[in-house]
VOSE-956919 format. One record per residue (C-alpha): residue number from 1; residue in one letter; x, y, z. Coordinates in pm, 1 decimal. Example, Ala and Ser with C-alpha at 12.3 -4.5 7.8 and 13.67 -1.06 7.14 Angstrom:
2
1/A/1230.0/-450.0/780.0
2/S/1367.0/-106.0/714.0
//
This chain:
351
1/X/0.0/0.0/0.0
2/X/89.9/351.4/-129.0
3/X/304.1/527.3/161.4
4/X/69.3/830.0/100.8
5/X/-204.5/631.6/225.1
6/X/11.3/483.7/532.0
7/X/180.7/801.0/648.1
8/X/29.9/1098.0/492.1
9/X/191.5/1390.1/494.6
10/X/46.2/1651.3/795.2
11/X/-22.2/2019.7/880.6
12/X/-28.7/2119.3/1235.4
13/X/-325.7/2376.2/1329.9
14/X/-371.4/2591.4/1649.5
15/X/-468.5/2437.0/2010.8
16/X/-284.9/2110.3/1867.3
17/X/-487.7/2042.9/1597.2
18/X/-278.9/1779.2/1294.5
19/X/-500.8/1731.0/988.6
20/X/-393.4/1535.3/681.2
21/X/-253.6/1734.7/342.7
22/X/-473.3/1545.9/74.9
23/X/-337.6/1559.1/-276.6
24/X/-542.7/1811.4/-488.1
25/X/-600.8/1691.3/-853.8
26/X/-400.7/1941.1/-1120.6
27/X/-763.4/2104.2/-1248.8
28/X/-814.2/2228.7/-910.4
29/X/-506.6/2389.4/-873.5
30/X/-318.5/2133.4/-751.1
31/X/35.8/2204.7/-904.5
32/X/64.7/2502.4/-645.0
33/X/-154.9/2330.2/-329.6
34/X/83.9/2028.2/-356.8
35/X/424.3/2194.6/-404.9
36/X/361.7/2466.7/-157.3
37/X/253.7/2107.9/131.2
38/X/493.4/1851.8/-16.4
39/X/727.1/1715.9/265.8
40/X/494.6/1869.3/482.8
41/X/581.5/1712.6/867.3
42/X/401.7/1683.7/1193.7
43/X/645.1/1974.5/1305.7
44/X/588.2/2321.8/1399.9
45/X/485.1/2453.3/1060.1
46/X/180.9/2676.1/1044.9
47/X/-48.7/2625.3/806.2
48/X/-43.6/2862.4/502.5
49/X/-351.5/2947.5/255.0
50/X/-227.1/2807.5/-84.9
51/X/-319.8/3102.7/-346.5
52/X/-519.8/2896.2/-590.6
53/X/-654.8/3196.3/-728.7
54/X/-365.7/3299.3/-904.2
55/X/-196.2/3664.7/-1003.8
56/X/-390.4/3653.4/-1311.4
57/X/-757.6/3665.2/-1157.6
58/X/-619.5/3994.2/-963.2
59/X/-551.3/4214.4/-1237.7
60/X/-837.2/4404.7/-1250.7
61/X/-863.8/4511.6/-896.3
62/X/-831.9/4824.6/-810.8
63/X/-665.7/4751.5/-461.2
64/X/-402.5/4474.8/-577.8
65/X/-307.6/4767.4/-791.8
66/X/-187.3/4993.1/-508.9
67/X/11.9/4688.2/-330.8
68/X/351.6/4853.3/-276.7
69/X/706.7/4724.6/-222.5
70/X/937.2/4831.5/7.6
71/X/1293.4/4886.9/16.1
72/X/1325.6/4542.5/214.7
73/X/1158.6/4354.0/-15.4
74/X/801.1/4350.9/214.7
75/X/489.8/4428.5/-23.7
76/X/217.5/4667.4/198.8
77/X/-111.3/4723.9/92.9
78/X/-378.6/4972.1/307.8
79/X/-730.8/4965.0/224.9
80/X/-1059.1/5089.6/374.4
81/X/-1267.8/4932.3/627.3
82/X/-1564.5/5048.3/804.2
83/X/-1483.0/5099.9/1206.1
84/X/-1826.8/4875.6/1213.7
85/X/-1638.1/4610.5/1142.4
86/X/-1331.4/4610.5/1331.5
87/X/-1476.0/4423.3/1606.6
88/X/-1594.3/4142.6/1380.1
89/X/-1161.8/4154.8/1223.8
90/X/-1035.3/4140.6/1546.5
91/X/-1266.3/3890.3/1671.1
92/X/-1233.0/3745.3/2055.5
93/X/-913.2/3829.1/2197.8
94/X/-799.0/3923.0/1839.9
95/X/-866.8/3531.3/1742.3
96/X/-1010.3/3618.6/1389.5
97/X/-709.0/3848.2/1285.7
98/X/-484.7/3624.3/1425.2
99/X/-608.2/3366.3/1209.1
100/X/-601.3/3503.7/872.5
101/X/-276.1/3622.5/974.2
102/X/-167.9/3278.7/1054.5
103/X/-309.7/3121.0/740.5
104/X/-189.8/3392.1/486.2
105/X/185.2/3483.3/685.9
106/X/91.7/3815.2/704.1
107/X/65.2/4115.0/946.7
108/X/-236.5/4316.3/961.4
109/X/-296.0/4631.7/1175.8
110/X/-627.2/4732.1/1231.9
111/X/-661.5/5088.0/1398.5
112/X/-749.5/5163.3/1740.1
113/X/-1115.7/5268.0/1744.2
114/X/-1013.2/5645.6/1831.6
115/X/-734.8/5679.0/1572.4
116/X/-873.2/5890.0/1268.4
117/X/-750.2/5619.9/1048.8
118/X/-965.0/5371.2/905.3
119/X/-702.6/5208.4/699.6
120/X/-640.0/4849.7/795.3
121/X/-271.0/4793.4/656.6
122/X/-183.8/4440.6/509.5
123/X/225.0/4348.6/499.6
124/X/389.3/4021.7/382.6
125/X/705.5/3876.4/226.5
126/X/552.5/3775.1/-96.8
127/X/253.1/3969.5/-311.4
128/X/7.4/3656.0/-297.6
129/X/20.6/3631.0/18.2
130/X/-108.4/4031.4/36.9
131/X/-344.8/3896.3/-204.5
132/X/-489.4/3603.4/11.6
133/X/-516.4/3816.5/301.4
134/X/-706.6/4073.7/108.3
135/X/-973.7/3808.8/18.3
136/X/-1016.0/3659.2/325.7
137/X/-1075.9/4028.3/466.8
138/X/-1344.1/4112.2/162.9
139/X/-1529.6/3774.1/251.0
140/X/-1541.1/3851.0/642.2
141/X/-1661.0/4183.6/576.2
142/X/-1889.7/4093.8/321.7
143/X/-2056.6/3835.6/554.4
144/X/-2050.8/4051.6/828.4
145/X/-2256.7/4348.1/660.4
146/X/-2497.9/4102.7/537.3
147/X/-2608.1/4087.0/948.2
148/X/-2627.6/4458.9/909.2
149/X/-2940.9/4682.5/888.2
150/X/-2980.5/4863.7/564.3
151/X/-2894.6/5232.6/620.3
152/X/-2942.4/5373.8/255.5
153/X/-3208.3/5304.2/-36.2
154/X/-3246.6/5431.7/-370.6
155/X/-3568.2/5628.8/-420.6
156/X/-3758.8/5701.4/-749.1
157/X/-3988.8/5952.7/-583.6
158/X/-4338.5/6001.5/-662.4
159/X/-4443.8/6242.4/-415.4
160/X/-4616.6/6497.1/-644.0
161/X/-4827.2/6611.5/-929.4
162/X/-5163.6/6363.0/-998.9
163/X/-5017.3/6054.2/-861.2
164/X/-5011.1/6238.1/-479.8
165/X/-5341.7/6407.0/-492.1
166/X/-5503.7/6087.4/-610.7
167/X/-5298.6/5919.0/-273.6
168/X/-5462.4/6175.4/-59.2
169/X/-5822.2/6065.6/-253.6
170/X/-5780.1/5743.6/-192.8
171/X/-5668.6/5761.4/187.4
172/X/-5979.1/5947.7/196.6
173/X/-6207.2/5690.8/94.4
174/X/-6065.2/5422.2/270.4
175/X/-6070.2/5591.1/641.1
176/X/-6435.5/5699.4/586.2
177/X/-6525.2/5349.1/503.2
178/X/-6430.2/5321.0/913.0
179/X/-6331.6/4939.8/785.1
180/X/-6218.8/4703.7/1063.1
181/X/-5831.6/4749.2/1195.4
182/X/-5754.3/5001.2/942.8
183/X/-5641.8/5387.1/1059.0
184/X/-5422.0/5645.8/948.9
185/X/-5128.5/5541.0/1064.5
186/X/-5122.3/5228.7/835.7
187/X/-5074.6/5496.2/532.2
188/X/-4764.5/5626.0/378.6
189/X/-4732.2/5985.1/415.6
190/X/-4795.8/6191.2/107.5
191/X/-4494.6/6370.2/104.2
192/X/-4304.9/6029.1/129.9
193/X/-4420.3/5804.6/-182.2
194/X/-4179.1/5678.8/-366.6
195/X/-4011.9/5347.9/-601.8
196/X/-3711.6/5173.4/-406.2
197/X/-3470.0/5090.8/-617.2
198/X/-3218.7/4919.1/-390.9
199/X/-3109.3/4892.8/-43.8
200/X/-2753.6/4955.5/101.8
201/X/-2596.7/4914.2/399.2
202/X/-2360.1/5233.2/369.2
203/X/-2139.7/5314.8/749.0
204/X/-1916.9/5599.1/732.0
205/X/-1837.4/5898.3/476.5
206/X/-1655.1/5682.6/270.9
207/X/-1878.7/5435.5/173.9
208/X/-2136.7/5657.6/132.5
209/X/-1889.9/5888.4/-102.7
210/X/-1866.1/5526.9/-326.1
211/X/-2223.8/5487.5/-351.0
212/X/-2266.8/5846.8/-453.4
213/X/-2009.2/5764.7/-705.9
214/X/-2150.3/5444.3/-848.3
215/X/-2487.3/5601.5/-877.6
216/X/-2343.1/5870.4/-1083.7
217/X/-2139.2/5613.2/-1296.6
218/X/-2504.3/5441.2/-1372.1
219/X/-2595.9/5751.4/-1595.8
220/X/-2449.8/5523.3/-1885.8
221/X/-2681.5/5274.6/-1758.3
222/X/-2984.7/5528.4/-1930.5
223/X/-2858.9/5484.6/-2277.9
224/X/-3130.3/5407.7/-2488.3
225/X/-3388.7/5460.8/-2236.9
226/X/-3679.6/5727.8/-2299.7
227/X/-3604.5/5984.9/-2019.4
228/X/-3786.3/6099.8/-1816.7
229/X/-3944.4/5794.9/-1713.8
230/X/-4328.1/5782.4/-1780.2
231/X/-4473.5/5572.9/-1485.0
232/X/-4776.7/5478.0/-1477.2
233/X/-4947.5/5398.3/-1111.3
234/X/-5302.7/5173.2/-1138.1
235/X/-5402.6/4878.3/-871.6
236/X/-5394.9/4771.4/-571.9
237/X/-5188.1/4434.3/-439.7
238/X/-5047.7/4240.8/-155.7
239/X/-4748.8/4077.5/-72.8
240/X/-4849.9/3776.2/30.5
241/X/-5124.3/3591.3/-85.7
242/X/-5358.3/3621.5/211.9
243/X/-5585.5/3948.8/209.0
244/X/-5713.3/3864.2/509.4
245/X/-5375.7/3924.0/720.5
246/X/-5152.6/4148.3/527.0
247/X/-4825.0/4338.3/601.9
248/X/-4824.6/4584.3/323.4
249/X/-5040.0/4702.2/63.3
250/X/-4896.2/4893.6/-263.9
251/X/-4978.9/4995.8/-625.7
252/X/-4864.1/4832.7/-942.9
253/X/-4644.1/4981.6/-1155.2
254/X/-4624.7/5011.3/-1565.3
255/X/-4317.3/5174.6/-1665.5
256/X/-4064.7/4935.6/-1918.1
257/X/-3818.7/5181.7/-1940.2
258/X/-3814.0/5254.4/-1580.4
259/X/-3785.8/4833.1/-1503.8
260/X/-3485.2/4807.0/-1718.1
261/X/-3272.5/5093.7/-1543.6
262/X/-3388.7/4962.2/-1214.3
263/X/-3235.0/4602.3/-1324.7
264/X/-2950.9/4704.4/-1454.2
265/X/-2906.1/4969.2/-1180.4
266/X/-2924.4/4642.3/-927.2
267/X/-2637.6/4464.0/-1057.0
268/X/-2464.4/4758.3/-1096.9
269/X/-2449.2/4832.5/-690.2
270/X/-2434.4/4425.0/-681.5
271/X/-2031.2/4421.4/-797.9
272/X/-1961.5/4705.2/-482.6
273/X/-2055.7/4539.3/-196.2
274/X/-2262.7/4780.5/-62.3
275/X/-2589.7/4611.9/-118.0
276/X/-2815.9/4520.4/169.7
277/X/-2898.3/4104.7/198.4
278/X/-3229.2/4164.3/45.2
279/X/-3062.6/4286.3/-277.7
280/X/-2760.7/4064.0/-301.2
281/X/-2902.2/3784.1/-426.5
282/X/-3206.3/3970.6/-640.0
283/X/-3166.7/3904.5/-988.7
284/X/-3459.2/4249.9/-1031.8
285/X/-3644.1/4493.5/-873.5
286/X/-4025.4/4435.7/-848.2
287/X/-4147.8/4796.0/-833.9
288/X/-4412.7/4892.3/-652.5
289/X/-4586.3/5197.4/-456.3
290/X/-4654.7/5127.8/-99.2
291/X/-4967.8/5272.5/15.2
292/X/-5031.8/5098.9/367.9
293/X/-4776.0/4904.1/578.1
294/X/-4794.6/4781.4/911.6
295/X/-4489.8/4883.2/1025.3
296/X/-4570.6/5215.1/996.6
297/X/-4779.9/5171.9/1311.5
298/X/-4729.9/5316.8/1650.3
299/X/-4593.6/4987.3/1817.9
300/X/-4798.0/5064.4/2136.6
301/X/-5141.9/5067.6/1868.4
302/X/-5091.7/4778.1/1696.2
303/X/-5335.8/4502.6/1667.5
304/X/-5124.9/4238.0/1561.6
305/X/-4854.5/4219.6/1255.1
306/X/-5113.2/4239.0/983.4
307/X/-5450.6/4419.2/873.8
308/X/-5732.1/4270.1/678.1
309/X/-5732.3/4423.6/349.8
310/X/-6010.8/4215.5/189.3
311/X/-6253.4/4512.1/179.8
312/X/-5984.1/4735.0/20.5
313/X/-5918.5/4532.7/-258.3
314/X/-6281.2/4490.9/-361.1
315/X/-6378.3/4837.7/-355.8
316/X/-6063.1/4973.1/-513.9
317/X/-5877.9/4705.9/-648.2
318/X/-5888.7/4903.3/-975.2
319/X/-5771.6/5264.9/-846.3
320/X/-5575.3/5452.0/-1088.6
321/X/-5332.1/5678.3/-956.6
322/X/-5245.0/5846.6/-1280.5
323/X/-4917.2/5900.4/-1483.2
324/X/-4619.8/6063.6/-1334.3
325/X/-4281.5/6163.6/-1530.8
326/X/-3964.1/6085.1/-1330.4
327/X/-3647.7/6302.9/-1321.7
328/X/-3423.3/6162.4/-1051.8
329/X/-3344.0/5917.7/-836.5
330/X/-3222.7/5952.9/-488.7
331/X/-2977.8/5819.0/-225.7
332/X/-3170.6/5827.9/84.4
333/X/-3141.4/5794.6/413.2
334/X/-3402.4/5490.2/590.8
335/X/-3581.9/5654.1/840.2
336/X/-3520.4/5978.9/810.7
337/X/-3754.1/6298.6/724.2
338/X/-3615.6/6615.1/534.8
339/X/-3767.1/6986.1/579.6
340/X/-4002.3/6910.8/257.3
341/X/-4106.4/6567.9/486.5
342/X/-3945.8/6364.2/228.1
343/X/-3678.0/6130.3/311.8
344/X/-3328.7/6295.4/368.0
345/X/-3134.6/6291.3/18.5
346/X/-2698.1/6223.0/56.0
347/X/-2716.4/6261.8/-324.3
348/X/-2923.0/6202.0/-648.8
349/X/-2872.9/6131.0/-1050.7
350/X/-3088.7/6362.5/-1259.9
351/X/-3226.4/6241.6/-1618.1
//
């Protein structure tokens, strides 16, 4: 019997932890896995993240780009992380960074929390091993932000003109009906409807300086497209298929032009990382108008987590809003109100 099999070669891990090296087939990289472990012994060697990856699937980014080498022959590389996730970096007793400096044989500093600096600075013998570190930091942060509340959206805002006054109509009729469980506060204020576009999870200046940017980038993203967007507002739906016990109610929307920027505009803020868990794996946008949403209740009033919008849809299932022409788009700020009682705006794209 094959040696290999016998007395395979082994990596030591922390708290005494010896794991086999397995033999990685050649289409899965294993020319570098396998020369990097060969003659690997039950001896004090740390294990070391093989870069499978390669320098050719780092070309295009941006931060590889600004990896710099020293005098001594060390390659440094200083990129931006949120504060909000230093603790996550650091991890218990500095256990996470420990480990990805362990498994990359790197050094990474992460700043104090009252330093001005939010530069975390990678620094290793070789570039790859720069590189490594840099993923493994991208992936924790990335799965860290998707436990994150969204901070940001992207609002189409509809909060004027024929579309608004009809909103105020319809309100109207509804609260005079004096149906079951349904009062004002389940409404939407008038000054606040609007299209979401996308959802972000934006934590300092910085990121919310690169979302500003990407949204201006996504004018290209209007080529072709009739501007300003005609939008057409007319029914009345639910989320979930239960009128009975409903979370939100909202209008359909009719706009083709309007569907294909807010698409495109999706997997646009997909490649930053910015995007909120709700949008990361969306594939479009379903647009919609909310008129009435739970949540909007005073938590002390409310009934339960739903309404009964049975009545609603019979009476004015068919309620057109009207036609309004879109000009922007906004980066807002969740849960916010501005002096006009609109959302606060950090920036916007005008068409």
């Amino acid at each position: 019997m094959s040696r290999e099999v016998l007395s395979p070669p082994v990596q030591k891990m922390s708290l005494n932890r010896r794991y086999r090296v397995n033999v990685v087939h050649d289409d899965f990289g294993g020319d570098k896995w396998n020369s990097q472990n060969k003659g690997a012994t039950p001896g004090n060697k740390t294990y070391e993240e093989p870069d499978l990856y390669g320098d050719d699937d780092d070309e295009d980014d941006a931060a590889v780009k600004c990896i710099e080498e020293s005098a001594n022959g060390d390659f440094t590389l200083s990129i931006h992380v949120s504060k909000s996730f230093y603790g996550g970096l650091i991890g218990m007793k500095g256990s996470t960074k420990r480990r990805i400096e362990e498994e990359t044989r790197t050094e990474i500093y992460v700043p104090r929390q009252n330093e001005k600096s939010n530069e975390v600075t990678i620094r290793a013998k070789q570039r790859s091993q720069v590189c490594a570190a840099l993923r493994q930091i991208r992936h924790l942060v990335a799965s860290l932000r998707k436990k994150m509340k969204p901070t940001h959206f992207l609002a189409l805002p509809l909060n004027y003109g024929e579309v608004k006054e009809r909103f105020v109509d319809l309100k109207k009729c509804i609260l005079e009906a004096e149906l079951p469980g349904i009062d004002e506060e389940l409404f939407i204020s008038e000054c606040c409807i609007h299209l979401t576009l996308g959802v972000y999870v934006l934590l300092d200046d910085s990121e919310r300086q690169e979302a500003l940017e990407v949204l201006k980038s996504s004018r290209r993203l209007l080529d072709g497209l009739k501007t300003p967007f005609e939008v057409r507002v007319k029914g009345l739906e639910i989320l979930n298929d239960d009128p009975s016990s409903t979370r939100v109610l909202y209008a359909r929307i009719e706009s083709p032009d309007l569907q294909k920027f807010a698409n495109t505009c999706l997997a646009h803020f997909q490649t930053t990382g910015l995007s909120a868990t709700d949008n990361i794996e969306r594939e479009s946008i379903k647009l919609h108008m909310t008129v009435m949403n739970n949540r909007y209740r005073n938590e002390a009033k409310k009934s339960g987590n739903s309404f009964d919008a049975r009545e609603i849809l019979k009476r004015f299932g068919d309620f057109d809003f009207g036609i309004a022409h879109s000009r922007a788009v906004h980066l807002c700020v969740l849960k916010s109100r501005g002096e006009d009682g609109f959302y606060k705006i950090t920036g916007s794209l005008e068409f």
